[in-house]
C-alpha positions in Angstrom: 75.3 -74.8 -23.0 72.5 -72.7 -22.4 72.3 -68.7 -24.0 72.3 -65.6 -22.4 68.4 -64.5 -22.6 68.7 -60.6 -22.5 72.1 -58.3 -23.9 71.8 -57.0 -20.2 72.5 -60.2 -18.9 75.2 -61.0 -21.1 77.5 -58.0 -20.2 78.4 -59.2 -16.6 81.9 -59.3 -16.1 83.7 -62.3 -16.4 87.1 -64.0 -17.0 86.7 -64.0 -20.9 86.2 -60.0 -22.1 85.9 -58.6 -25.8 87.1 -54.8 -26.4 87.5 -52.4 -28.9 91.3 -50.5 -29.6 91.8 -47.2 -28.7 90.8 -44.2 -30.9 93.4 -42.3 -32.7 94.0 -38.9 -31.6 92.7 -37.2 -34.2 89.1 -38.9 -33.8 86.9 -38.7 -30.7 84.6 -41.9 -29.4 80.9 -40.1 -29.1 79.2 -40.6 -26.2 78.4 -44.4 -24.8 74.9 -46.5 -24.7 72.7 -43.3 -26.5 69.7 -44.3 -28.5 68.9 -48.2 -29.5 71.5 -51.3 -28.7 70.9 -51.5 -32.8 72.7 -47.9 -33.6 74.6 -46.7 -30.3 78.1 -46.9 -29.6 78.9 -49.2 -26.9 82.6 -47.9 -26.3 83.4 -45.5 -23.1 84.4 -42.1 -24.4 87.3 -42.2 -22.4 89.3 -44.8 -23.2 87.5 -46.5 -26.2 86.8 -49.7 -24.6 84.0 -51.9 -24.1 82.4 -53.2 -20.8 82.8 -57.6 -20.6 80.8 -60.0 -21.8 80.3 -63.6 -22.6 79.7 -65.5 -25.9 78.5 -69.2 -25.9 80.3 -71.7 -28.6 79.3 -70.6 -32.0 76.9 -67.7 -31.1 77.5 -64.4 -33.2 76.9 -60.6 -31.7 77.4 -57.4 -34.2 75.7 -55.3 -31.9 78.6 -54.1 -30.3 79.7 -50.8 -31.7 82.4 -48.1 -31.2 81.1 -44.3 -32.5 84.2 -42.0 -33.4 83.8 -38.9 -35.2 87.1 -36.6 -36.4 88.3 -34.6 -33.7 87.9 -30.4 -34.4 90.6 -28.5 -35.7 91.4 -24.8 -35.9 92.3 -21.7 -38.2 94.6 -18.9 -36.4 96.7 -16.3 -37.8 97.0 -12.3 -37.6 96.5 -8.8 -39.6 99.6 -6.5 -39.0 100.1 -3.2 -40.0 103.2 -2.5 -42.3 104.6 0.5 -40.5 107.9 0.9 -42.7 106.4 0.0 -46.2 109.2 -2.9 -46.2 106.2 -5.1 -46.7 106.0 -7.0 -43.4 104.1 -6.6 -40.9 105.0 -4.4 -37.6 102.0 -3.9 -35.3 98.9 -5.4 -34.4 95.7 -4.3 -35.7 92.5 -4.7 -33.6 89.0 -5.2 -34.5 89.6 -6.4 -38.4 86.8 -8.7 -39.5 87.6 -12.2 -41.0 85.3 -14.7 -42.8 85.6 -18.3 -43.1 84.3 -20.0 -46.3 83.7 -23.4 -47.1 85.2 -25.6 -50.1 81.9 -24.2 -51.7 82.2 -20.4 -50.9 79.8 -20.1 -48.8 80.2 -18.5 -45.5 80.3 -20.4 -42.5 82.1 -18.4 -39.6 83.0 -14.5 -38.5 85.0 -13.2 -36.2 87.3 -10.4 -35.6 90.8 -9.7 -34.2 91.5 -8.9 -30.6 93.9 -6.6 -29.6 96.6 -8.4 -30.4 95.6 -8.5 -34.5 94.8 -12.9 -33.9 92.1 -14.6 -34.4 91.3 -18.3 -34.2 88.2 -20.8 -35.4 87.7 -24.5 -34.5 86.1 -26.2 -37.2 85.8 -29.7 -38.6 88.3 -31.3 -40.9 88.3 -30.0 -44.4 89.1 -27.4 -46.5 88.5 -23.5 -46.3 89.1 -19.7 -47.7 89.8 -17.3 -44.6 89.0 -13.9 -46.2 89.5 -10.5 -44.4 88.1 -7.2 -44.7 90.0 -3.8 -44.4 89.8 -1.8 -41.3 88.7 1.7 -42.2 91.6 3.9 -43.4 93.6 0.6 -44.3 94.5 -0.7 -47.8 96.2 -4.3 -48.7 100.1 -5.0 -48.8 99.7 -9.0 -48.8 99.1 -12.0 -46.9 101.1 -15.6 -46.1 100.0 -17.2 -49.5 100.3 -14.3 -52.0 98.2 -13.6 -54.7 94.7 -12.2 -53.6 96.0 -10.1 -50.3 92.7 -10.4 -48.7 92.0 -14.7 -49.0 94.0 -17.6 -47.9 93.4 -20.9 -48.8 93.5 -23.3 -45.9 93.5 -26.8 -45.0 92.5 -28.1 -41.7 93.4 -31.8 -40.8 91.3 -33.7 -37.9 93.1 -32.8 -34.2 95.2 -30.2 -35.7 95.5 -26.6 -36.1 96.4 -24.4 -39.1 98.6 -21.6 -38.2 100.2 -18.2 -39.4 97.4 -17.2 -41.7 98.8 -13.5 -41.6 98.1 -10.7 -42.9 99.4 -7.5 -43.9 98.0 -4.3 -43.9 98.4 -0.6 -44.1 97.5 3.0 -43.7 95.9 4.8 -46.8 97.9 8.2 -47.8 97.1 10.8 -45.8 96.1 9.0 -42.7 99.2 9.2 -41.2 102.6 11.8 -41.4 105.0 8.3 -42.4 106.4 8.6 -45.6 108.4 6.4 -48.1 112.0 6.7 -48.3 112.9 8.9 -50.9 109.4 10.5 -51.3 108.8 14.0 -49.9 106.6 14.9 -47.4 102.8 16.4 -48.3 103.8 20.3 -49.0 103.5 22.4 -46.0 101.2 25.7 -46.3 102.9 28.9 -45.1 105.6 31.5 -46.0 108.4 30.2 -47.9 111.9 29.8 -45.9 112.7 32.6 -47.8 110.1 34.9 -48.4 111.4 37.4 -45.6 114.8 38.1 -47.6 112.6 37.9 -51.1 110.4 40.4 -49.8 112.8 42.5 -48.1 115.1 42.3 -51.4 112.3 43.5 -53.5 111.5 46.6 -51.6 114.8 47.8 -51.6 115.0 47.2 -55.2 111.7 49.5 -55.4 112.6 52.2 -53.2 116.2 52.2 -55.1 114.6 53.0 -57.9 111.8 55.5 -56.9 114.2 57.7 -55.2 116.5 57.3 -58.7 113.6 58.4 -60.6 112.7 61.5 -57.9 116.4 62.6 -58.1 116.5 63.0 -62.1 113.5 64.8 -61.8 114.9 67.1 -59.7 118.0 67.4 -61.5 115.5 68.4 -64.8 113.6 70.8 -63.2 116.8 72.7 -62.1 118.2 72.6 -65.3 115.0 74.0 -67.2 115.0 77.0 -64.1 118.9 77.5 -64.7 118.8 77.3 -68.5 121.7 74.5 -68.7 
């Protein structure tokens, strides 16, 4: 029984086939018949399989490769503003930059939230520190792993994404007219409630007593003129 001569040859289709399984969904077949018959993949990206072809008794082909790589994930969360100071957060906050690190530390993404406070990165399987920086005229309250408010550790799994990486964020003092409970307000210039009845109060009090003192002035001078 005679050989195929070329690997070109060999793939026509006939009744006897060979084919590869399907890839999982969290990997990805690369694309099919790209660089040397030696070191491609051989499997359609679609469905993972092989084209047909024929083997002869006893004859032995290892060329025939499927290429799959881990399929993407994602990071997404939010930064909220903590309106009430109850600690959670109330309201979006737009345009806060976040930093993804690598196992290593070493920056590998930036990107910022949109106007509803998310954000979102695909990246490849592994495991990462989302960081965030304050907005201007923000301070920390915490974030969904406590400890450091501003970094969350985060693991990313092939095909899968890593949500509700929040967080939580809020005014410095002064930037806004919101107070604690229980705490007063910053004091207001101006008069005092008051000061109209103080002031009115004290004037009587001194125009009491000057006309007191003129009348027992008068009342000596009359006496030294009578002789009393």
């Amino acid at each position: 029984m005679a050989t195929t001569s070329s690997r070109a040859s060999s793939r026509a289709p006939t009744a006897s086939s060979s084919t590869r399984p399907r890839c999982r969904p969290a990997t990805a077949s690369t694309t099919a018949n790209s660089g040397s018959d030696a070191t491609d993949s051989d499997a359609n990206s679609l469905d993972g399989k092989t084209i047909q072809t024929v083997l002869d008794s006893g004859e032995s082909d290892r060329s025939w490769d499927a290429g799959i790589v881990a399929n993407p994930g994602a990071i997404t969360g939010t930064v909220l503003e903590d309106l009430d100071h109850d600690g959670t957060g109330d309201t979006p906050i737009a345009g806060v930059t976040v930093v993804l690190k690598d196992a290593s530390g070493a920056p590998i993404a930036t990107t910022t939230t949109d106007a509803t406070g998310n954000y979102s990165r695909n990246v490849p399987a592994g495991n990462y520190t989302v960081e965030q920086t304050n907005a201007p005229g923000y301070t920390d309250v915490s974030d969904i792993d406590g400890g450091n408010p501003n970094s969350i550790a985060v693991t990313v799994t092939p095909g899968a994404t890593n949500s509700g990486n929040d967080f939580v964020d809020e005014r410095l003092a002064g930037r806004h007219h919101r107070h604690r409970a229980g705490r007063p307000g910053p004091r207001r210039h101006g008069r005092h409630p008051d000061r109209r009845r103080h002031g009115c109060s004290e004037r009587r009090q001194r125009r009491s007593y000057r006309q007191h003192h003129h009348r027992r002035q008068r009342q000596l001078q009359l006496r030294e003129r009578t002789g009393r």
